[in-house]
C-alpha positions in Angstrom: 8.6 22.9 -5.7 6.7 20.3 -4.8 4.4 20.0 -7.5 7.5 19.8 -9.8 9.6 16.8 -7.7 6.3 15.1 -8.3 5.8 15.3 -12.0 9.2 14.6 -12.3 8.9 11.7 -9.9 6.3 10.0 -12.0 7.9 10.4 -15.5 11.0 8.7 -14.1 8.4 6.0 -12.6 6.6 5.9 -16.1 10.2 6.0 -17.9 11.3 2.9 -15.8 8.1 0.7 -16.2 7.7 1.3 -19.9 11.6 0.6 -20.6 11.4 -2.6 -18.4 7.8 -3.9 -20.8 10.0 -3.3 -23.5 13.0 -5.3 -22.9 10.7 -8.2 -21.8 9.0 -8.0 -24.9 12.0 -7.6 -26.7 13.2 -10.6 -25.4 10.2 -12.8 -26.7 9.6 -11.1 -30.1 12.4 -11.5 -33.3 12.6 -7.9 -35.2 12.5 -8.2 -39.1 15.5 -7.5 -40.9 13.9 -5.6 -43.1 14.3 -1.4 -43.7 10.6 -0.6 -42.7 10.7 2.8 -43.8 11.4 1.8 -47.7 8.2 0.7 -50.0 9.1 -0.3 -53.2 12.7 0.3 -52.8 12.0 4.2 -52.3 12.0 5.8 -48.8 8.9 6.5 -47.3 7.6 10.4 -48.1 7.3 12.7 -45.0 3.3 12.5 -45.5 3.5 8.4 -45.4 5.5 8.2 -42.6 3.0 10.6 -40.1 0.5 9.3 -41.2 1.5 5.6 -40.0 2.7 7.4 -36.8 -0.8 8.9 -36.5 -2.3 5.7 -37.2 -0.3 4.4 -34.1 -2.4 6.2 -32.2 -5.8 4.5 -33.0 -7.5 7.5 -33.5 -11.1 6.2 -33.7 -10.7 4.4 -30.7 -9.5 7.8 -28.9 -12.9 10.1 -30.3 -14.8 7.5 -28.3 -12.6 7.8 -25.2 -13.4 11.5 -25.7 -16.6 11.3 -26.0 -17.1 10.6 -22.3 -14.7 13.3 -20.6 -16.3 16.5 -22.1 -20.0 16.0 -20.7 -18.7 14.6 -17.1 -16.5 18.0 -17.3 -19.9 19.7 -17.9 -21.8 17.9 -15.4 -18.9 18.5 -12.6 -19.4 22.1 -13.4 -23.1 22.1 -13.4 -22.7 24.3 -16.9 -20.0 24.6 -19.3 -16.3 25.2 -17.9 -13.9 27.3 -19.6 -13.4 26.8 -23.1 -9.6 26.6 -22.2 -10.1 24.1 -19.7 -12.0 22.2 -22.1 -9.4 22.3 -25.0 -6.4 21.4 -22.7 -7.8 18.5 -21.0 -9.0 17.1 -24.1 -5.3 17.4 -25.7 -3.8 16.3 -23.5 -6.1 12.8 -23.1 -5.8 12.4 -26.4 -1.5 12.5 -26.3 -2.1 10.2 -23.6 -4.9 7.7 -25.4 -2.4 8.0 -28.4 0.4 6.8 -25.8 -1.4 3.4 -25.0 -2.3 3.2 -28.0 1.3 3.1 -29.7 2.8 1.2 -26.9 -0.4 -1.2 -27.3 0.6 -1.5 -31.2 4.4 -2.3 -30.2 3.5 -5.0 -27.5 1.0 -7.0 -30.0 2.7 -6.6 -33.4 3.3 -10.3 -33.5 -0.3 -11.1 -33.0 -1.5 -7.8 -35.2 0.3 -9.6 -38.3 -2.0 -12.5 -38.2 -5.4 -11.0 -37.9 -7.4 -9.6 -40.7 -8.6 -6.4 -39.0 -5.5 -5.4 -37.7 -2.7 -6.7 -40.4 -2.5 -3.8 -42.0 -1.8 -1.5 -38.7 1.7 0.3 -39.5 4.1 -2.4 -37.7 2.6 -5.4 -39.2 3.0 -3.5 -42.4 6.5 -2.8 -42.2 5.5 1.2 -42.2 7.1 2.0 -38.9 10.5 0.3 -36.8 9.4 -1.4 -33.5 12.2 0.5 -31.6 11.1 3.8 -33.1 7.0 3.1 -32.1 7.5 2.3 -28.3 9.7 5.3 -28.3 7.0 7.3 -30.0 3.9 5.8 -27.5 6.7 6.7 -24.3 6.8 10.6 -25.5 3.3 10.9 -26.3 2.8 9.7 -22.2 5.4 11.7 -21.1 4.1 15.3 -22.6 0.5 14.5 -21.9 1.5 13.7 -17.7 3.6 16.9 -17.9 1.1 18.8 -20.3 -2.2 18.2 -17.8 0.1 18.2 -14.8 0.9 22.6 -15.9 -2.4 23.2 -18.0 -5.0 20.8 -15.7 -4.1 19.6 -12.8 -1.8 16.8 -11.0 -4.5 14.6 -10.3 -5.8 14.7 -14.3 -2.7 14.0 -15.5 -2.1 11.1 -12.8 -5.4 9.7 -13.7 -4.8 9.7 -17.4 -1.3 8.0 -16.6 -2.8 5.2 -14.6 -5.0 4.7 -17.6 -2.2 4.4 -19.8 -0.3 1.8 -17.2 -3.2 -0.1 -16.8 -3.8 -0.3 -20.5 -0.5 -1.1 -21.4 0.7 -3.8 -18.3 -2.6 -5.2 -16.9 -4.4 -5.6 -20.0 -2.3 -5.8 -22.7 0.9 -7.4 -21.5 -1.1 -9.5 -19.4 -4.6 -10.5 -19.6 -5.2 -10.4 -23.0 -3.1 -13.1 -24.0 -4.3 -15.2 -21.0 -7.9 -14.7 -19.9 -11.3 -14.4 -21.2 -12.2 -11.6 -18.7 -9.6 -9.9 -20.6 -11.9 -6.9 -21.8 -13.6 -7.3 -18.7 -11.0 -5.9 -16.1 -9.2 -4.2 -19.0 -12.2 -2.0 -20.1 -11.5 0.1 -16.9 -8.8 2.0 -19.0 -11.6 3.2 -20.9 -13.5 4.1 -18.7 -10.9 6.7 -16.8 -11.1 9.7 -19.4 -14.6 10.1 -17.2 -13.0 10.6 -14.2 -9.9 12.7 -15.7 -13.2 15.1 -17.5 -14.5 15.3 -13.5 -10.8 15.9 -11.9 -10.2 18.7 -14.5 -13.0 20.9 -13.1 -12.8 20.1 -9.4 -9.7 18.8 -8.5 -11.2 15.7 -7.0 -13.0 12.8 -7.7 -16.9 12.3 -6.8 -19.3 9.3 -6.8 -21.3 10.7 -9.9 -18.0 10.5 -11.9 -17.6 7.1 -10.7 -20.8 6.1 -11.9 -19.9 7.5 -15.2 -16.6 5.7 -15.0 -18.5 2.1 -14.2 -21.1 2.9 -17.3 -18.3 2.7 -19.7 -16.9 -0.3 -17.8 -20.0 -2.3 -17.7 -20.3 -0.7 -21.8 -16.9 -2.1 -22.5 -17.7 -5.8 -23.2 -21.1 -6.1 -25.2 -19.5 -3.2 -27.3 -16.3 -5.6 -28.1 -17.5 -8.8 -27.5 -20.0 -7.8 -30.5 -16.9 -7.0 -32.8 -15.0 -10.2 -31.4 -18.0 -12.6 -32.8 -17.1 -11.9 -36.0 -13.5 -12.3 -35.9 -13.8 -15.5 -33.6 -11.3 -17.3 -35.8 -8.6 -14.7 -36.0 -8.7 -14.8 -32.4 -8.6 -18.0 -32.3 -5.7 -18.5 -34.5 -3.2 -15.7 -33.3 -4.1 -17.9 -29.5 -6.1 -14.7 -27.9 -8.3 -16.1 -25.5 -11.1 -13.4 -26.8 -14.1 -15.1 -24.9 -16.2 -15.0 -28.6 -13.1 -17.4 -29.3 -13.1 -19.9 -25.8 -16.4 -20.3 -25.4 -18.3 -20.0 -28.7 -21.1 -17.6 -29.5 -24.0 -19.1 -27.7 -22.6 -18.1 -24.2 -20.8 -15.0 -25.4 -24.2 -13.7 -27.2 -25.2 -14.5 -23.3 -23.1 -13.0 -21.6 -23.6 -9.8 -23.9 -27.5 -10.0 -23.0 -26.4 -10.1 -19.0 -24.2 -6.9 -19.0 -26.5 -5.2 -21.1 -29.0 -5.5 -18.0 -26.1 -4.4 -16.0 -26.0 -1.8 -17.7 -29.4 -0.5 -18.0 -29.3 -0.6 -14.3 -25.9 1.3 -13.6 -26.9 4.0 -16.2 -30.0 4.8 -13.9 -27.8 4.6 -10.7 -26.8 8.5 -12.1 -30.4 9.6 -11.5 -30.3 9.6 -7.4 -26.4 10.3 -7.1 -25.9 12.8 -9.6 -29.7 14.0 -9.3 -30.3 14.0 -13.0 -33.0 15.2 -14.8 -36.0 14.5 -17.2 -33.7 14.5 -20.1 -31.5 11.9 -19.2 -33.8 10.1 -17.5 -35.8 9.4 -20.2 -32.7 9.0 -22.5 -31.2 6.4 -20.1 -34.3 4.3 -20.1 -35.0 4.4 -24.0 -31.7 3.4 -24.6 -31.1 0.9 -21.7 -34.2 -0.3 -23.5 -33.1 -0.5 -27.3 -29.7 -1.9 -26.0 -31.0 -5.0 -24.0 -33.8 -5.9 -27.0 -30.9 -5.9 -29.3 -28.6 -8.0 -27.2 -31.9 -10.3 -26.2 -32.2 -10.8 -30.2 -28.7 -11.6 -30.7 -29.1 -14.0 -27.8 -32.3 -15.9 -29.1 -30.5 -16.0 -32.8 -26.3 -15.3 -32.7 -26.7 -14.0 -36.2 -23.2 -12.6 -37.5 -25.3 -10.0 -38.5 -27.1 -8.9 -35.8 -23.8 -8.7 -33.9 -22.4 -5.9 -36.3 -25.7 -4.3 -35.7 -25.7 -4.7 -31.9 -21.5 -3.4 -32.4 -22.5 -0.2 -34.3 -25.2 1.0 -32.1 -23.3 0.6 -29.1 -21.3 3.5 -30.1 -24.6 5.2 -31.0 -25.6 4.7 -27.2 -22.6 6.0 -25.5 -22.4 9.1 -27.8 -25.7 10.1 -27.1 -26.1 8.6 -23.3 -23.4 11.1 -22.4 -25.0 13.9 -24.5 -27.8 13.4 -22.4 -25.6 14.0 -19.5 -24.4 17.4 -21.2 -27.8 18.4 -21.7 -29.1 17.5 -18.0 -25.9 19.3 -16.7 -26.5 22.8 -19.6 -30.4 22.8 -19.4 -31.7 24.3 -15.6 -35.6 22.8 -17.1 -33.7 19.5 -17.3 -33.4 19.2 -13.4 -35.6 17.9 -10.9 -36.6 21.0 -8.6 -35.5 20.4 -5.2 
């Protein structure tokens, strides 16, 4: 009984919050008159309208959030947990990515519609009704907190709905419209699908998943601040203070270089607390390595170019960094003997 008066506690919590972010937004933002479900005078076909409604959902974005929770699953259970486990945990972070995600969409629709990489998302596009994508992103959060909170566990599913707050209030209602160190503190909702991957199997939360959780943190900003170079001046001119944007790319090609070092070092921190293996040892190290020479280049030049390049392998490095950990966590030769 308790269990259940708590889940129902917190989507009445999460119910409140997201109708109060609405109504403020609502408040600032005029609605087009316009019927967003016709193109070209014809209603939108069933297959049109999901998939705007899927594209709500950012799904790139979520395979990356993914990415990290299976091998800190693995690495919690020293070996592979249940296949089950697996499968539910990652549905129901991806219903709850999707829920930021859409919610995210609905809060920055004004400033979507003036940027080239992000005109052409489904609201800017007049392919889906404001009212109709906030209530969309609010059930995707509710049946993922409810979903992990029967299939997982209560702390999973509060984890993943912390992520989704603090997506949706700290970074995108507020610092992203008025700080450079926007990414910065608001990279941390990235960063929890690690620590809902480590609560699934245990029930708890442990310093190795913390240091998987402050890998993607410290990833967060060379990744985007990469991306943000070269859209500088849509930043600029839809007035988000994207640091690429304030401060010009001199200091933000500097700034990648610095966290690139940070990160080097907080990828090794694993080793002692986690007591990893040869395999990710050596994994960590060569691409701690590649990372920083690529960020030390873009420092000494700020090509456009080298940016994209620096962008594209940083997904490269987390999706294998973390396969390391899977390995380390699968392979007994992979461990240090005792």
């Amino acid at each position: 009984m308790a269990v259940v008066l708590h889940v129902a506690f917190a989507v009445l919590v999460w119910a409140t919050l997201v109708a109060l972010s609405a109504a403020s937004r609502r408040l600032s933002l005029p609605e087009p008159v316009v019927d967003v479900m016709r193109t070209n005078g014809h209603r939108a076909s069933l297959r049109d309208s999901t998939a705007a409604y899927f594209q709500l959902t950012k799904p790139r974005i979520i395979v990356l959030l993914l990415i990290t929770t299976v091998p800190a699953m693995m690495l919690a259970d020293r070996g592979m947990p249940s296949l089950w486990l697996v499968l539910a945990t990652l549905f129901g972070g991806t219903i709850a990515a999707g829920s930021a995600n859409a919610i995210n969409c609905y809060l920055d629709r004004d400033i979507d519609g003036m940027m080239r990489r992000t005109r052409t998302r489904p609201l800017p596009a007049d392919r889906v009704e404001p009212e109709n994508a906030l209530g969309f992103g609010f059930a995707l959060g509710v049946v993922s907190y409810l979903f992990l909170s029967v299939t997982v566990n209560v702390l999973a599913a509060t984890l993943a709905l912390s992520a989704i707050a603090f997506y949706v209030f700290v970074y995108t209602m507020w610092l992203k419209r008025t700080s450079t160190q926007n990414i910065v503190i608001g990279g941390a909702a990235g960063a929890v699908p690690a620590l809902v991957g480590w609560a699934a199997v245990t029930g708890t939360v442990a310093a190795p998943a913390w240091i998987l959780f402050a890998i993607v943190f410290v990833w967060t900003p060379p990744h985007f601040w990469a991306l943000a170079m070269r859209y500088a001046g849509d930043y600029a001119a839809a007035g988000v203070p994207m640091l690429p944007a304030v401060r010009g790319e001199e200091e933000t090609s500097k700034q990648i270089l610095l966290y690139s070092l940070a990160l080097f070092g907080t990828t090794l921190l694993l080793v002692p607390v986690a007591n990893m293996g040869v395999v990710y040892t050596a994994t960590a190290v060569v691409l701690g390595g590649a990372f920083v020479w690529r960020a030390l280049r873009l420092w000494r030049g700020s090509a456009p170019a080298d940016a994209m390049r620096l962008f594209r392998f940083s997904i490269v490095y987390l999706g294998l960094l973390f396969a390391a950990v899977a390995a380390d966590a699968m392979l007994p030769f992979a461990r240090p003997v005792a």
